[in-house]
N, C-alpha and C positions, 0 to 999 in steps of 0.2 A: 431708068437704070442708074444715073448720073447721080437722082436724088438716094436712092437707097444704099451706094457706097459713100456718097458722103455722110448719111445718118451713121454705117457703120464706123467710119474714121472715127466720128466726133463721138460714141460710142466706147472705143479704145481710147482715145484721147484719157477723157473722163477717168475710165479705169486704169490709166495709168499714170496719172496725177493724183486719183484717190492712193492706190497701192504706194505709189512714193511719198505723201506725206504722209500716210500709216506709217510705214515704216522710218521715216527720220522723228516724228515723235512717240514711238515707244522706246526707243534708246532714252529719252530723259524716265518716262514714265517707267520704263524698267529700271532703271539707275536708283531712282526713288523707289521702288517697290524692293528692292533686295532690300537698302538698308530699313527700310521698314519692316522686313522681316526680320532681319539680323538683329535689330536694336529693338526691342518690343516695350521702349519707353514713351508712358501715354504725351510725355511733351513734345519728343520726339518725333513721334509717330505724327501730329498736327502737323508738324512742318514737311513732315513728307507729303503725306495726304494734300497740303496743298500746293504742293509744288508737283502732285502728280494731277488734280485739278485744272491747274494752270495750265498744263501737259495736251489736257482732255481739250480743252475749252479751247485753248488754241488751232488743236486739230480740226475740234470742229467747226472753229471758224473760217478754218482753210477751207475744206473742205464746200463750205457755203460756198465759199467765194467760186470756187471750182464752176459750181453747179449756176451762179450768176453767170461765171465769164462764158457757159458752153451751153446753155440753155437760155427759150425764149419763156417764161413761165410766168402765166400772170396771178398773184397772188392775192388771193380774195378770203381777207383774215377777218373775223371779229372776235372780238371779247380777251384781246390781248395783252389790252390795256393796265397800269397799274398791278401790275405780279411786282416781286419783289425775291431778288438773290437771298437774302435771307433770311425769308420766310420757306417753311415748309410743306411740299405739298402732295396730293395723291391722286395721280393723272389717269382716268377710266377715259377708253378710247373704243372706238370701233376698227376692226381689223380686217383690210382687204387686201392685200401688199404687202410685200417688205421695201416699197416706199413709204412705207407709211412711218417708219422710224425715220428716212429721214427729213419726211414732211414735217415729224415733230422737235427732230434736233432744230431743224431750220426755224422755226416760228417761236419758239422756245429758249434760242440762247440769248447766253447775256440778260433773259427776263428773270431766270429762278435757276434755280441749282442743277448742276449737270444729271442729269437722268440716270438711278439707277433700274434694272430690271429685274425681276425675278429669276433666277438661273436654277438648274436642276441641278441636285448634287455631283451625279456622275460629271459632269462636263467640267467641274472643277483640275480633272487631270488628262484634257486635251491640251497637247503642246502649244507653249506659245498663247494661245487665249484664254486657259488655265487662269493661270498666273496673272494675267492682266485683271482679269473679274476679280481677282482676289485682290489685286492691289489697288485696284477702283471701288473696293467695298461694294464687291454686289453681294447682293443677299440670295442663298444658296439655300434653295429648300429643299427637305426628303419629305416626297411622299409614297406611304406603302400603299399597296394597291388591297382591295375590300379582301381578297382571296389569300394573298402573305397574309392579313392580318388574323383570316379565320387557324392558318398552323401556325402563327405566332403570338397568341395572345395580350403574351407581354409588354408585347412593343406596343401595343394601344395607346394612339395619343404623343409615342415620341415623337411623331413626323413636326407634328405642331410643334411640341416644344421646341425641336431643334430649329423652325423656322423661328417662332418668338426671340431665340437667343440671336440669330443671325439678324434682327433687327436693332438689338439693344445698342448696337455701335452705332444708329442714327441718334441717339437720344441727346448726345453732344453735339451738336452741328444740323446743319441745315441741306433738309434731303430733298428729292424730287422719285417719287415712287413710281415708277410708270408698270401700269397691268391694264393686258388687253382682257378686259374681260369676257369675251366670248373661246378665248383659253385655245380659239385654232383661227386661221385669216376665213371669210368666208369665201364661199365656190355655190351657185345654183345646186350641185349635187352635192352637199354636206346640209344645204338647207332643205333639200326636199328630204332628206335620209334621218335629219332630225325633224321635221315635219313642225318646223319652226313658228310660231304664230304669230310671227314679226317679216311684214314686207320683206326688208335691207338688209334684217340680221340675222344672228344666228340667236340661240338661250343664252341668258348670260349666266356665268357660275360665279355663284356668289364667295363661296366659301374664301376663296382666295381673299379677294376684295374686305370682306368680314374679319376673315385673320390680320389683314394689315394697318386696321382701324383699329382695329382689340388689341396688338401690339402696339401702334402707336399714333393713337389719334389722340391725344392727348397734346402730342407734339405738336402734329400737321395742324394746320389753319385753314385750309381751304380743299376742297377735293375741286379737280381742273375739270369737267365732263366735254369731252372734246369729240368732234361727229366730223368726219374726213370725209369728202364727194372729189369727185373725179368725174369731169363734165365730160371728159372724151371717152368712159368707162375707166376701168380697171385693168395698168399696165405692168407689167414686166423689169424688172431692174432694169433689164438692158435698154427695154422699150424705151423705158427714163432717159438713159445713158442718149439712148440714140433721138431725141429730141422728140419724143412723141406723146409727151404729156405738155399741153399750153396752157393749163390753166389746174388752181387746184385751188378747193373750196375747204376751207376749215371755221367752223362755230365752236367758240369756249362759253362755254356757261361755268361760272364759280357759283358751289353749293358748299355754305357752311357746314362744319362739323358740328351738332347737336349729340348731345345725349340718347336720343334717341337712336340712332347708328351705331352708337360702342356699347359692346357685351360679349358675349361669351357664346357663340354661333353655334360651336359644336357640344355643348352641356345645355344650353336653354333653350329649350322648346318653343316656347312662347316668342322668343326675341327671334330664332332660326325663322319663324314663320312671317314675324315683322317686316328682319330684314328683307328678305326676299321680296315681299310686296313693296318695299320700299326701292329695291334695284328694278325690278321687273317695271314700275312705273317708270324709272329712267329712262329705262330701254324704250319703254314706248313714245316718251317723248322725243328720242334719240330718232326711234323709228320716222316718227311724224315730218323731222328736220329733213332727215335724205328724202323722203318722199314729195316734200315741200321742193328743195332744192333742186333735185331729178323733174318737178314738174315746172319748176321755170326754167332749167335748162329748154326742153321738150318746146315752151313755148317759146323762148328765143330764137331755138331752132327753125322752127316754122315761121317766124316776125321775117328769118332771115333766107 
């Protein structure tokens, strides 16, 4: 009994040490982000942009630290090594959690560029985090669905562009792209419902992925392939919060950006068909990791 209110204390703790240094650094980052809107001068605007950076990075270091001073979590990293803040990059991940963003802030800062995400148009005009994705430069995609596009003809093809345009602001400075490629977190019942051919995961969609190569792989340098295990399963923010993850397993693999990756996914055929075979392999070697991973957990288990 003693132990389960003390997970729940240290639980609230947590979330009340995140929610207050949330909130004491978006007063700088919003401070920064009006005159950034207000002044729409491109020299200007640099110096917001990194003084709302500064803003981020800070937070998220607090925030680490939060999760050091109130948790016992042993951390089992490879391929972390040699990343570089001013290089750019594009992080494909596997998705089980909404720890899993901040298993990625955690093993990620300080090595490369603060993480943007993909965000959905609408969400642009949710109070209060609105306006921070706006002023963190996340990139804001519309996409229509197959059925608007059969009564709107027209619009054919703007979802794309308007995402293209919402990247060209990386083209100056040094980005960190993060997309989950399986596009929802997995659950056994979304993988039996997709009838998935991958153990661990789910299909991965490519398109996304493909559009953000085709906009800007010219820039990026390295794509980050990043595979999350969780030795005690798969837990719950709170679960987090409340001390019930002790260990967390992450593998980086860096794959160059070739020529062969950037093209034009939704006009070429030939290349739609490349790429695919070229992610779908990923996945399997991705697959192979957690299956690898999950099978020396198993045998530790039993050693012990």
């Amino acid at each position: 009994m003693w132990k389960k209110i003390s997970a729940q204390i240290r639980a609230v703790t947590v979330l009340f040490l995140t929610v207050m240094n949330t909130m004491l650094w978006m007063i700088p980052l919003y401070i920064a982000g009006i005159f950034k809107f207000l002044i729409p001068v491109p020299a200007l605007r640099k110096k917001f942009n990194q003084a709302i950076t500064f803003a981020c990075n800070t937070w998220n270091s607090w925030n680490n630290t939060i999760i050091d001073l109130t948790q016992n979590i042993r951390w089992d990293v490879l391929g972390h090594e040699n990343l570089k803040k001013n290089d750019s990059y594009l992080i494909l991940s596997n998705h089980q959690t909404w720890n899993d963003i901040l298993v990625l802030e955690k093993i990620f800062i300080n090595r490369i560029p603060f993480l943007k995400f993909f965000i959905k148009q609408e969400l642009v005009w949710i109070p209060v985090l609105g306006f921070s994705w706006w002023a963190l430069d996340y990139p804001f995609m519309k996409r229509y669905s197959k059925e608007f596009l059969e009564k709107n003809p027209h619009l054919q093809g703007k979802d794309l562009e308007a995402t293209r345009k919402a990247c060209e602001k990386f083209k100056d400075m040094p980005v960190s792209v993060m997309n989950f490629v399986e596009g929802t977190r997995f659950t056994p019942q979304k993988h039996k419902k997709q009838q998935s051919s991958y153990k661990n995961l789910l299909r991965p969609k490519a398109g996304g992925t493909a559009l953000v190569l085709d906009a800007l792989g010219r820039q990026l340098q390295t794509i980050l392939n990043v595979t999350i295990f969780y030795p005690q399963g798969v837990k719950t923010i709170w679960q987090f919060f409340c001390g019930e993850v002790n260990e967390v397993v992450v593998r980086i693999e860096k794959i160059p950006i070739t020529e062969e990756i950037l093209g034009d996914y939704f006009q070429d055929s030939e290349f739609k068909a490349r790429f695919q075979n070229w992610l779908n392999g990923l996945w399997e070697k991705k697959d192979d990791c957690l299956t690898e991973l999950s099978g020396k957990d198993d045998a530790a288990k039993m050693a012990n």
